[in-house]
N, C-alpha and C positions, 0 to 999 in steps of 0.2 A: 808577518802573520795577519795584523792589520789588514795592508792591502790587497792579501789574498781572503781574507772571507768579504768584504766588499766588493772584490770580483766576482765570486761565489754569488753574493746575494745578484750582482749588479746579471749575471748571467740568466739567472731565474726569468729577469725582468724583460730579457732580451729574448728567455722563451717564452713569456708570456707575449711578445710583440709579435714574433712571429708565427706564435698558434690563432691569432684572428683569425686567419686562415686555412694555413697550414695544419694538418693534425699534430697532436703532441707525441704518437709513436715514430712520425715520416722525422721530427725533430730532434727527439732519443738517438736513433739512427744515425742518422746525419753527424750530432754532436758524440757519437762514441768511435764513425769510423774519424773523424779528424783526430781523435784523439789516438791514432795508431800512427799520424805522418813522421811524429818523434822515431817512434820503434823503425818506421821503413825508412829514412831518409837519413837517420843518422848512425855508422854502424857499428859505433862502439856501442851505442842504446841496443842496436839490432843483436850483437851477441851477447849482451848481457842476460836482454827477453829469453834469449832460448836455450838462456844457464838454469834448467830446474831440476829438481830431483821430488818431491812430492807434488806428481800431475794432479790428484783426487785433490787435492787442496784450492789449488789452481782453479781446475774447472768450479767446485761450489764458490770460488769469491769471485770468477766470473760471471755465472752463471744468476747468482744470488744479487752479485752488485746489477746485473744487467735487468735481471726483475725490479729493482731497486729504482733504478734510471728511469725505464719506462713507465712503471708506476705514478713518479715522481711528476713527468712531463706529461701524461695525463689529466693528472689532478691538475697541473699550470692551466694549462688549457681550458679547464671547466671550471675553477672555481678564482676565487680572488688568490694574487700570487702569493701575497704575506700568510696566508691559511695554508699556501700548499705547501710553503717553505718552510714556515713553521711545525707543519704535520712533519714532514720527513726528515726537520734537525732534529724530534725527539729520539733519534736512532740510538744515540746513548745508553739510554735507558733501558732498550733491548739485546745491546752488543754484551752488556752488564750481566745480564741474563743469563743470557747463552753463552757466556763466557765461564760463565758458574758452573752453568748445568755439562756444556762438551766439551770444557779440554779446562776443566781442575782450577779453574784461578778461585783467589780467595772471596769469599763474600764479606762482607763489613754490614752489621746489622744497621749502621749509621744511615748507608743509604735510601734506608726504611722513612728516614725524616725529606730530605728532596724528595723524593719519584712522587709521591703522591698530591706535593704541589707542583709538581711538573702535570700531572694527569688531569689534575681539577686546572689548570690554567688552560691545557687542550681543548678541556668542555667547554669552558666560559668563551673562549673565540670561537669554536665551531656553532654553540650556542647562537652567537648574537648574530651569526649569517646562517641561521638555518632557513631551511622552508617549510611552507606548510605540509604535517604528515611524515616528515622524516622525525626516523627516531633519535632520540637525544641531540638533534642539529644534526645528526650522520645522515646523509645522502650516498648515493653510490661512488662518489665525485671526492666526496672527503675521506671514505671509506679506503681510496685508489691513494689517498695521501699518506694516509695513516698504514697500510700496509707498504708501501715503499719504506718506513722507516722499519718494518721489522723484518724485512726482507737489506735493509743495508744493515742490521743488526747480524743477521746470520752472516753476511760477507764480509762485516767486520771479524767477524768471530776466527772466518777461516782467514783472513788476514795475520789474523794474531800467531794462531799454528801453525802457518805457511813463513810466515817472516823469522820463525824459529832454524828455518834453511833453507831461506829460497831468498835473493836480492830484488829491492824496489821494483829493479825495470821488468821482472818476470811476472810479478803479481800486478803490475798496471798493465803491460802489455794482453794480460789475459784477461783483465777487468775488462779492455775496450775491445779485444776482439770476439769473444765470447757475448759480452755485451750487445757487442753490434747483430749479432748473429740472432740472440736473444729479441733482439728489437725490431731485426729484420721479417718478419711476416706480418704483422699487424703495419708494419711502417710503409711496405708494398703494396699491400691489399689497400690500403687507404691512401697511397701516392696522391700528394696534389703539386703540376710541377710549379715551383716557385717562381713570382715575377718580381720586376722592379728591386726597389728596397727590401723585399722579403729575401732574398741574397744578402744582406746587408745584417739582415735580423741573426738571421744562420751562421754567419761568419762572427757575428760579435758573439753568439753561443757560445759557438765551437772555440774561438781565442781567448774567450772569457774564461773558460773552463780550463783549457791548459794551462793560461797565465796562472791563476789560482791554484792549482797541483803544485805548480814549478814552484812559486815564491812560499809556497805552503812547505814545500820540501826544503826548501833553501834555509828557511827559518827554524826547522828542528835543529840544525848545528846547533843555534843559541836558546831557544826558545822550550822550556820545558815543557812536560806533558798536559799540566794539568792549563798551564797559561793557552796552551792550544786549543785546548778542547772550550773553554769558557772564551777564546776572541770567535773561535768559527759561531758562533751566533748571533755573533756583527751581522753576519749574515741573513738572518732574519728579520733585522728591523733595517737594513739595506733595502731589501724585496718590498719589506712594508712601507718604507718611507719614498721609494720609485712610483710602485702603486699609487699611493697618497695623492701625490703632487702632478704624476703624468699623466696616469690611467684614471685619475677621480675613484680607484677605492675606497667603498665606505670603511670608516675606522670610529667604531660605537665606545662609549667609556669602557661598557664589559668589554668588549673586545683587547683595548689596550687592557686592561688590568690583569684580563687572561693570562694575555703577549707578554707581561711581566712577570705572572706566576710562572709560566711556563720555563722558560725562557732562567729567572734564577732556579726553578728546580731542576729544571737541564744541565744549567750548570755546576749547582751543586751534587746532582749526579756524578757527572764528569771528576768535580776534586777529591770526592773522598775515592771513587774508585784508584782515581790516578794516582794517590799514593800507597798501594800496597803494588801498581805498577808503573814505576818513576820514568823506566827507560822506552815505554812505547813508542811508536813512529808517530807523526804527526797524520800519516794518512791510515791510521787507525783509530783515529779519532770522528774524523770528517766524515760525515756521510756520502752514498754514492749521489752526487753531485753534479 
């Protein structure tokens, strides 16, 4: 689980390299159709994908992770990676939500104590990289981060009701190709075709991200709910710490302190929910990614 939110973050970084460029929807795109080669190419995955029986479920955690995605690689794109990573690991805290409100799970008044130093640690990093005249540090740019996380909140959500009868490969294979589809008009309209090393950028995406699924999956055998949900944040001081050292992201004291509140209130989100549900999947945790 380690090595999979490390991937996670180290992916982020990989689309931040290759959006100098590139736009961040032509790279959504790109990294949700590689994410279909499992389902085409291997055919016990292939019959599994097209084992469903609740489609409406289906299409909202594709549809909603695919809003998610795009969102996600947008904000990479325009703002610093560690801010965009960190905007859309808060998903948490909305999947909690909406979990309450559309399909019955329990609320715990506890997690009244995290959410709101997860929220005030959001302010204080989007604070310390704001601009002049944006409200509260939100620009349109951070705004595109911060809704990826409540839009991979709702596709958690249908995850949760969908995995009640539906198997792994059906609801990922419909994350990526819904997704793709999702990401497909903005990702055209703005085609830029890739040269050089920006091939290079896209592939370490796209491998980044499957690697991290697969070893993310692999570790739920052992790995409990709540230990999953607090390592996938490895993932953001991954994104941050690439940032830092490769790309020269600024990193202000507020900043970090933020990245800290946030970041434990994320995850204390994540434990107290996790145990009124013990047996969730590991990729009900993880953001659309």
């Amino acid at each position: 689980m380690t090595a999979s939110a490390t991937m996670f973050g180290a992916m982020a970084f990989a689309a931040k390299v290759a959006s100098a460029r590139l736009p961040g929807p032509e790279i959504a795109m790109l990294r949700m159709a590689a994410g279909l080669l499992p389902c085409l190419l291997v055919p016990r995955y292939r019959r599994s994908a097209l084992k469903f029986n609740r489609v409406d479920l289906l299409v909202y955690r594709g549809l909603f992770g695919g809003l998610a995605v795009l969102l996600y690689f947008i904000a990479i794109q325009h703002i610093n990676v560690g801010v965009a990573t960190l905007l859309n690991y808060t998903a948490p805290i909305w999947s909690g939500t909406f979990s309450m409100f559309f399909i019955g799970e329990r609320f715990s008044a506890k997690v009244l104590i995290p959410m709101p130093i997860a929220l005030a640690g959001v302010f204080l990093v989007v604070h310390a990289h704001a601009a002049p005249g944006e409200i509260l540090g939100f620009g349109r740019w951070e705004i595109a981060g911060a809704l990826s996380a409540v839009f991979s909140g709702a596709a958690v959500t249908a995850i949760r009701a969908a995995r009640r009868g539906e198997n792994s490969w059906s609801v990922y294979g419909s994350f990526c190709l819904l997704g793709m589809f999702v990401c497909m008009p903005q990702g055209i309209a703005q085609w830029v075709t890739p040269h050089g090393t920006e091939w290079i950028s896209l592939a370490a995406t796209a491998a980044l991200a499957m690697g991290a699924q697969l070893l993310m999956t692999f570790s739920l055998r052992w790995v409990d709910a709540m230990t999953v949900g607090v390592l996938s944040q490895l993932a953001v001081l991954v994104s941050m710490l690439l940032g830092l050292f490769i790309l020269g992201d600024r990193i202000t004291l507020t900043a970090a302190i933020g990245s800290a509140l946030c970041i434990g209130g994320v995850a204390g989100v994540t434990y107290i929910t996790s145990l009124a549900k013990p047996s969730l999947a590991a990729d009900e945790l993880v953001p659309e990614s």
